[in-house]
N, C-alpha and C positions, 0 to 999 in steps of 0.2 A: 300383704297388707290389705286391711280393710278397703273397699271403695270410699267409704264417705274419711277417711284416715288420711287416704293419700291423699284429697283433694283439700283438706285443711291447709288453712296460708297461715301461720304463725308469724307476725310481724310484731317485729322489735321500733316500740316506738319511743321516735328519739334514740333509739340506737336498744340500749338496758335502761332509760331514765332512774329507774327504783332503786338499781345493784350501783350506778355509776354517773358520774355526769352527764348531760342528756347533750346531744348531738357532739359527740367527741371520739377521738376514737378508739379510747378505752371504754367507751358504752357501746362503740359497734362491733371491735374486739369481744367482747361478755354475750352479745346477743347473737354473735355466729357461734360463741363456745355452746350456750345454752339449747343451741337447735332452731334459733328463728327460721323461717324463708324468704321473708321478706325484710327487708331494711329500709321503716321509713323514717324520712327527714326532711328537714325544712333548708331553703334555700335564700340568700340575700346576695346581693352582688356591690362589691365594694367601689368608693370614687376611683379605683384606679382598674375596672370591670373582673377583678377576680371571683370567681363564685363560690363562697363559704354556705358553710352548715353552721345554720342558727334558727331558732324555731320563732323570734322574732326580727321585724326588721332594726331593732334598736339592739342596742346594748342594755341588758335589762337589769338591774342595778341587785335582783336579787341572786343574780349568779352569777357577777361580773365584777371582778377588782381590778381596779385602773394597775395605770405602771407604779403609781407612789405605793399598791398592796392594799390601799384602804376599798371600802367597797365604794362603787357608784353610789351617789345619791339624785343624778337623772342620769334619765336616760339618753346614752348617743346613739343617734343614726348610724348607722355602717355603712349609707350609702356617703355620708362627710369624712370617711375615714377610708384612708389605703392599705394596702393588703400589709404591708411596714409597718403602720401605726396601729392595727388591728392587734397583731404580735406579739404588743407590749402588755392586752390585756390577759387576766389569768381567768378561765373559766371551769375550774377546778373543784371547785367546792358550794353549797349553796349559803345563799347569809344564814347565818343562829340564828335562832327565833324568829325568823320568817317562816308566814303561813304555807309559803315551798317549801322549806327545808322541812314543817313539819308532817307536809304529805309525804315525802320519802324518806320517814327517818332510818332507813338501812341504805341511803344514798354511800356509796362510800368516798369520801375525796381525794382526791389526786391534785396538789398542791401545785402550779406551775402549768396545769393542761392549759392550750393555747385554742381556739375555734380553728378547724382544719379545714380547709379546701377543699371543695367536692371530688377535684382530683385526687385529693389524698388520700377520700373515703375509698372512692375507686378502687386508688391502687394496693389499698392496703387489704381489699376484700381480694382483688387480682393474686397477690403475693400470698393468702391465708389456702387460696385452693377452694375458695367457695364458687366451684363455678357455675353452680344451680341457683347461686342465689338471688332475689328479685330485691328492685329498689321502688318504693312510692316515694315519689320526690317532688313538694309540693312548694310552687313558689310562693312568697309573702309579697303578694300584691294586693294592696287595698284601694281600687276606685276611688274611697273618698277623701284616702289622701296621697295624693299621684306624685308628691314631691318627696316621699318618704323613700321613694324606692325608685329603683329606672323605671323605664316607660316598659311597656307588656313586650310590645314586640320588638326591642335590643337584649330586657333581657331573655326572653326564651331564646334569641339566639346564640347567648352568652352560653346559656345552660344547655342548649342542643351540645353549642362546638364541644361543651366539655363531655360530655356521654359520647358523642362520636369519638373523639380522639382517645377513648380507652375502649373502643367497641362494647360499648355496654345498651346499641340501641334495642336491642331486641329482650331487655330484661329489665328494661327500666318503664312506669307506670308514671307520669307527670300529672299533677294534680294543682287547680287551683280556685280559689275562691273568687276570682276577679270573670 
């Protein structure tokens, strides 16, 4: 293999965002089929400190159907919601005729997908055999508004315990804008 070949980092952002719903994990399933190396995703930690993959800290109404099936029309926090009532949303599909749906119109939908756990992402890359594969994991903290999300340093520790408890410290890249 080339030098400048191997040293290319192909990361799957949001998981396949384009091929599949974006931080799910039939989008990070698509982007280790496709050859990524890297697996990046965004992080929120819920009222009951669990740590999910979502690329905002809300529930973003253009890719989020409550439990009654209809879409959001605001957005929820996820820090006001526990990892139980998270559960009930579907993030499966994006809204019609939203200006999201029309930047990925080969998104495919998956009817029923629920936001997974970080640990779930973990383990499900653990179980797939990907064991070269690298994670940028960036939390969703915003300074200017510090009630939207935990405080910096519970949750990076949230987010540590869970990379340590699947030994993923030496392949994971943390990233943030705070």
């Amino acid at each position: 293999m080339p030098p400048l070949a191997a040293a290319f980092d192909l990361q799957g952002h949001r998981g396949a965002r384009g091929l599949m719903p974006e931080n799910t994990l039939p989008a990070f399933e698509r982007a280790l089929a496709i050859g990524v190396t890297t697996l990046e995703l965004d992080t929120g930690i819920t009222a009951d400190g669990v740590v999910v993959v979502s690329h905002d800290p809300v529930l973003n109404p253009d890719l989020v159907r409550g439990p009654d099936g209809q879409w959001l029309t605001v957005p929820a926090p996820i820090r006001s919601l526990t990892w139980t009532q998270l559960q009930t949303y579907d993030v499966g599909r994006l809204r019609p005729g939203s200006r999201y749906a029309q930047q990925f119109p080969n998104q495919q939908p998956i009817d029923s997908t629920r936001m997974p756990r970080l640990a779930d992402v973990l383990a499900r890359v653990k179980a797939m055999g990907a064991d070269a594969v690298q994670f940028n994991i960036e939390t969703k903290i915003d300074p200017r508004r510090p009630d939207a999300t935990l405080a910096p340093e519970p949750y990076v520790k949230a987010l540590l315990a869970v990379i340590r408890a699947h030994g993923m410290e030496e392949r994971v890249m943390v990233q943030s804008f705070d």
